[in-house]
C-alpha positions in Angstrom: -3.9 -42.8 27.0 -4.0 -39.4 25.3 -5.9 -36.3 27.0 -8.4 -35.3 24.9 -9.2 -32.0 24.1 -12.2 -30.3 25.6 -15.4 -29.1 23.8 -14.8 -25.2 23.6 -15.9 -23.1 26.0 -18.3 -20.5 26.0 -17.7 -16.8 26.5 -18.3 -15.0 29.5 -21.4 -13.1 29.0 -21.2 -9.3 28.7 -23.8 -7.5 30.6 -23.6 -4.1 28.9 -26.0 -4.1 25.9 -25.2 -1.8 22.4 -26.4 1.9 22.4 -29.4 2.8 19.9 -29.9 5.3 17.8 -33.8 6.7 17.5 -35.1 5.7 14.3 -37.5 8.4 14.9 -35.1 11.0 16.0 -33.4 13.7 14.1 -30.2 11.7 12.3 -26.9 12.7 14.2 -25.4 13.7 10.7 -27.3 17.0 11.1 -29.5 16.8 7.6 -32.7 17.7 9.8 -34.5 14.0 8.7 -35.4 11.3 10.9 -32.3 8.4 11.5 -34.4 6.3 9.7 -35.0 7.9 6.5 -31.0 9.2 6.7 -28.0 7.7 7.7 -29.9 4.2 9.1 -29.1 1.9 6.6 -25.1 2.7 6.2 -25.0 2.8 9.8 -25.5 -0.8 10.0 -23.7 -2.1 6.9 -20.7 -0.1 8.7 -20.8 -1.7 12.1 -21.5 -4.9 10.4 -18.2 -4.6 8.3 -16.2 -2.7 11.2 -17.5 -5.9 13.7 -16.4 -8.6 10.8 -12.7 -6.9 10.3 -12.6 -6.7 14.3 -13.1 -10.9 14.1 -10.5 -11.2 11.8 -8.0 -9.5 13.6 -8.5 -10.9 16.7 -8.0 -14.5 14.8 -4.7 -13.3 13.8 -3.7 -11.6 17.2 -4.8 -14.9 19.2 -2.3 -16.8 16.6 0.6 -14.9 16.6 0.3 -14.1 20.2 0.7 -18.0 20.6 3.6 -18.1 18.5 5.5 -15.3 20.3 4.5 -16.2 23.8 3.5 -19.9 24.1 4.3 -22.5 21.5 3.2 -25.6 23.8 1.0 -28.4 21.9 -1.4 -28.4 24.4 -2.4 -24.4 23.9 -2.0 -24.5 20.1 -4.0 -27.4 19.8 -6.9 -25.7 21.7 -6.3 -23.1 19.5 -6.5 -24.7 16.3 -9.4 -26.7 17.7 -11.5 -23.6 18.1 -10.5 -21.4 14.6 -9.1 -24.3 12.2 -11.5 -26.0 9.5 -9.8 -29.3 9.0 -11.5 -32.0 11.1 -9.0 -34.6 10.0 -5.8 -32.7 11.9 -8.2 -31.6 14.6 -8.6 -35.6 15.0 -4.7 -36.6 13.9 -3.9 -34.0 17.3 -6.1 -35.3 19.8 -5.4 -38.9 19.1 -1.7 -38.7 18.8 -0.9 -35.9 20.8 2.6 -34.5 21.1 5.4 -35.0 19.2 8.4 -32.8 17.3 6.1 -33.2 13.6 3.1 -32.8 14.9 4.1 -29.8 16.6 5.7 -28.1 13.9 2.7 -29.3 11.7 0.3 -27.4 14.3 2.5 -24.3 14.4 2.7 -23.8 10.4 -1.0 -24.8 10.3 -1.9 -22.3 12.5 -0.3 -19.7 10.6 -1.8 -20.6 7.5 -5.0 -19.4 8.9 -3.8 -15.8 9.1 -3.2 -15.5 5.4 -0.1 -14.1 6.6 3.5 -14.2 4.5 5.3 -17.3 5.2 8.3 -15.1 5.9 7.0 -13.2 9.2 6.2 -16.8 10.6 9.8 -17.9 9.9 11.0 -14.7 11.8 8.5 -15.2 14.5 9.9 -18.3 15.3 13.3 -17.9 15.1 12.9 -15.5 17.8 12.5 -17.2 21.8 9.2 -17.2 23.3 8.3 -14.0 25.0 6.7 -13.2 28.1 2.3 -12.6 26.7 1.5 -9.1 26.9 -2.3 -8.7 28.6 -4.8 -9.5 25.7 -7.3 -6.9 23.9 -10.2 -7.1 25.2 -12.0 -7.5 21.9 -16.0 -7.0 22.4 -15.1 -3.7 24.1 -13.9 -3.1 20.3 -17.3 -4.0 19.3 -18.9 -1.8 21.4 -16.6 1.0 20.6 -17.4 0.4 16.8 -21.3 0.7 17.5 -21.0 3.8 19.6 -19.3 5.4 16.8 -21.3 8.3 14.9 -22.9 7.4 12.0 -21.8 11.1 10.7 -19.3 10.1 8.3 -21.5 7.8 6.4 -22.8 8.7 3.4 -26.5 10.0 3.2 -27.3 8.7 -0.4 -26.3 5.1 0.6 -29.1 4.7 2.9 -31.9 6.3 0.9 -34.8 4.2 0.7 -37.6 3.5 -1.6 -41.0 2.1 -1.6 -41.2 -0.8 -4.5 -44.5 -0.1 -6.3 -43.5 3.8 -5.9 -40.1 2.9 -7.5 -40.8 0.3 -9.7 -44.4 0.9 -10.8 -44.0 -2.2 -13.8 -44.2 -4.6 -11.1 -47.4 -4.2 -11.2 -47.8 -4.8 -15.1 -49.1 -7.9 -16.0 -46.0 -8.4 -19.1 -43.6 -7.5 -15.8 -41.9 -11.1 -16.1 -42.2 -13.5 -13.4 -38.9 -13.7 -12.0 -38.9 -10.3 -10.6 -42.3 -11.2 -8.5 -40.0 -14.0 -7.4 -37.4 -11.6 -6.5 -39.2 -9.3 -4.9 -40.1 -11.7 -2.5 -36.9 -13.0 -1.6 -35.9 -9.1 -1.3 -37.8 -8.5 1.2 -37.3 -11.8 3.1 -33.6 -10.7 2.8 -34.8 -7.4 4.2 -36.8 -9.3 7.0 -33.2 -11.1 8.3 -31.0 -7.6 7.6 -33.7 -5.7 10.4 -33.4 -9.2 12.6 -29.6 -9.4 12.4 -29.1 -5.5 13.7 -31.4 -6.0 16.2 -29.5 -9.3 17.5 -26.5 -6.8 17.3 -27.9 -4.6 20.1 -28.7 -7.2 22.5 -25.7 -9.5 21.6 -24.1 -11.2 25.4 -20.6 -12.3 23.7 -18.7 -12.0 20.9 -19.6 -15.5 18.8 -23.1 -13.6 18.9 -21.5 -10.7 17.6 -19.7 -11.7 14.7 -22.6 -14.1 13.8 -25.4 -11.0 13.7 -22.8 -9.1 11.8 -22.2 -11.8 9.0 -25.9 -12.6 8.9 -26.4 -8.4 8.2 -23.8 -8.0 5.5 -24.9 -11.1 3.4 -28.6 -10.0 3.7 -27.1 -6.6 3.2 -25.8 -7.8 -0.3 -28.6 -9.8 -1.5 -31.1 -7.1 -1.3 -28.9 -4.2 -3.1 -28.1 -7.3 -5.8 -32.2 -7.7 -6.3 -32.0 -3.8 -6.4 -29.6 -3.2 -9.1 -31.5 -5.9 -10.9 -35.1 -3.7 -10.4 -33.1 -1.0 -11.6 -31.9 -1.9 -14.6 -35.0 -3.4 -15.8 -36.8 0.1 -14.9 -33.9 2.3 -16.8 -33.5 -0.1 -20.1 -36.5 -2.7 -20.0 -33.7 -5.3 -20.6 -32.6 -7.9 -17.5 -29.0 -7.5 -16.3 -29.0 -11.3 -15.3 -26.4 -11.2 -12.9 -28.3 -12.1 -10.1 -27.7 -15.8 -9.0 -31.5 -16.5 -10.1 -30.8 -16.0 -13.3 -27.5 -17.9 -13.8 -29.3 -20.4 -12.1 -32.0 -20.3 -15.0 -30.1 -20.3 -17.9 -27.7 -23.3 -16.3 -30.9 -25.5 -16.0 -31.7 -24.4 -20.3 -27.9 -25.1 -21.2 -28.2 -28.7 -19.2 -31.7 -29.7 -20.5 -30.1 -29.5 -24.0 -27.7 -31.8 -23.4 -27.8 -36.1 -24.2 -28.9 -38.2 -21.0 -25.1 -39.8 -21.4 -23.5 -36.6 -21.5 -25.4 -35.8 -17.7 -24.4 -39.3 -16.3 -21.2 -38.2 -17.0 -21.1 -34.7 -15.9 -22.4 -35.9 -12.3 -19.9 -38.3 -11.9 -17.2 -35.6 -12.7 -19.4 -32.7 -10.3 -19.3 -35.6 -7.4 -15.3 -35.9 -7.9 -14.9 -32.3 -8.2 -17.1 -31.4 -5.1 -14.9 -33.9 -3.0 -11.7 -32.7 -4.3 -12.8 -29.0 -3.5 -13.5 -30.1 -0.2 -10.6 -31.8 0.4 -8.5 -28.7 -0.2 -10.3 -26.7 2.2 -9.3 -29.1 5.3 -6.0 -29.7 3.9 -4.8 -26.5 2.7 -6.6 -24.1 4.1 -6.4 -20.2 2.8 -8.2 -17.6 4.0 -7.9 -15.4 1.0 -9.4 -18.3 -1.0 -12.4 -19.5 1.3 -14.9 -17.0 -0.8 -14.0 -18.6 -4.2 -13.7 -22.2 -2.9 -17.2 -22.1 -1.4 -18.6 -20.1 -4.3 -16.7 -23.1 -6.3 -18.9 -25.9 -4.6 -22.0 -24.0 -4.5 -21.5 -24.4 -8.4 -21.3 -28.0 -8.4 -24.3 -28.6 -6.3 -26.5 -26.4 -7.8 -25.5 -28.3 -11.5 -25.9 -31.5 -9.0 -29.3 -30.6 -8.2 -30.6 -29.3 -11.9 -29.0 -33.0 -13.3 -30.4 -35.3 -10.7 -33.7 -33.8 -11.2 -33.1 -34.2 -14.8 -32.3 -37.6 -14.7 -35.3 -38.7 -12.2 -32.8 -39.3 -9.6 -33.4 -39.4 -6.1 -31.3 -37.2 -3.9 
């Protein structure tokens, strides 16, 4: 019978906690304003990013490391159990277990993760297997990247406003309803961007770490992408539209003007597609493409959605 691989472990949990900066307290950047009203908002945004790019690199030090130092099925396949994406060769490895394909199969797999050139995996393994040098330890990293000073950020990224005081035809009755819609999910995005930093300062391993950190940038970028659209609206008294709301919107007007035949057909064709994107990210998975991919099926259900409801169908 085959050993099976273990669930993943959990961290050990670090007892020093993140440094904070006063909100209240004269911004370290030497302007003379309050933290908060200076360099608070880039300061986070930049430890978020800094924290993201640390995960990254340890994913791609962890892999090569094992390439230079181990090689054995039994490490890689922990390895590749705890950073790959495709279920069906995290199942194909634990039920057959070793053999010369399957390792070479978990090796270049492995790799692939990295979105590194094929060619420095070829010299990597033509080379023998090397005695480990002692690991990074990687949420020192991310405490290194918090205690730096936010000094170097800009000041004009981190300016903020006050809506109404900003956008005063918010309160218009002809302002047009889907920037009171907006509005609100602004400042539920801002709601999670404050929850996210605070998580960031009280985080006891590095899964926490990196989670807070993505939670902060993607709040981060909805609320600047309401912003620009508040913006625009203030300076021309036209709608940008490139916020997903309004794609969203005028996909729903270009799909309620098409023939009920033409939908039936068009959901078939979204269901293949959905599955077929999917299938690519288990089996061929590329870092550099994960972004487009996912943006890719978030398409497809979205028209899914819009064409069911269309059609009085039932989810």
């Amino acid at each position: 019978m085959k050993e099976k691989i273990p669930e993943k472990t959990k961290h050990t949990p670090l007892v020093r906690k993140f440094p904070k900066y006063g909100r209240n307290e004269p911004c370290p950047c030497g302007s003379g304003k309050k933290f908060k009203h200076c360099c608070e908002l880039a300061y986070k945004l930049n430890l978020a990013k800094k924290i993201t790019q640390i995960r990254q690199n340890h994913m791609k030090e962890q892999i090569i490391t094992y390439l230079r130092t181990d090689r054995s099925f039994e490490s890689g396949a922990r390895l590749y159990h705890k950073l790959g994406h495709n279920l069906a060769l995290i199942r194909k490895f634990n039920i057959q277990g070793e053999s010369k394909s399957n390792l070479e199969m978990l090796h270049y797999q492995l790799w692939k993760l990295t979105g590194l050139p094929e060619k420095e995996f070829n010299d990597i393994m033509m080379q023998p297997v090397s005695k480990p040098k002692q690991p990074e330890n990687i949420l020192k990293q991310i405490i290194e990247a918090a205690e730096a000073a936010p000094s170097t950020i800009s000041v004009t990224e981190a300016v903020k406003f006050k809506l109404r005081e900003e956008f005063p035809f918010l309160a218009d009755k002809s302002c047009p309803d889907a920037f009171k819609i907006l509005v609100a999910d602004m400042m539920t995005a801002h709601d999670n961007y404050i929850q996210a930093h605070e998580e960031l300062f009280n985080i006891t391993n590095e899964q926490e770490a990196f989670d807070a950190a993505d939670t902060l940038i993607n709040n981060y970028l909805d609320n600047q992408a309401i912003w620009k659209e508040l913006n625009h609206y203030k300076t021309t008294g036209a709608i940008l539209g490139k916020h997903p709301y309004f794609q969203d919107q005028n996909r729903q007007k270009e799909l309620t003007a098409k023939s009920v035949p033409d939908l039936m057909i068009m959901l078939r064709n979204i269901e293949h597609s959905i599955w077929r994107v999917t299938k690519k990210m288990k089996d061929d998975p590329k870092p550099e493409l994960v972004a487009k991919r996912e943006k890719t099926i978030r398409d497809y259900e979205r028209d899914k959605k819009i064409i069911k409801s269309l059609l009085n169908l039932n989810e």
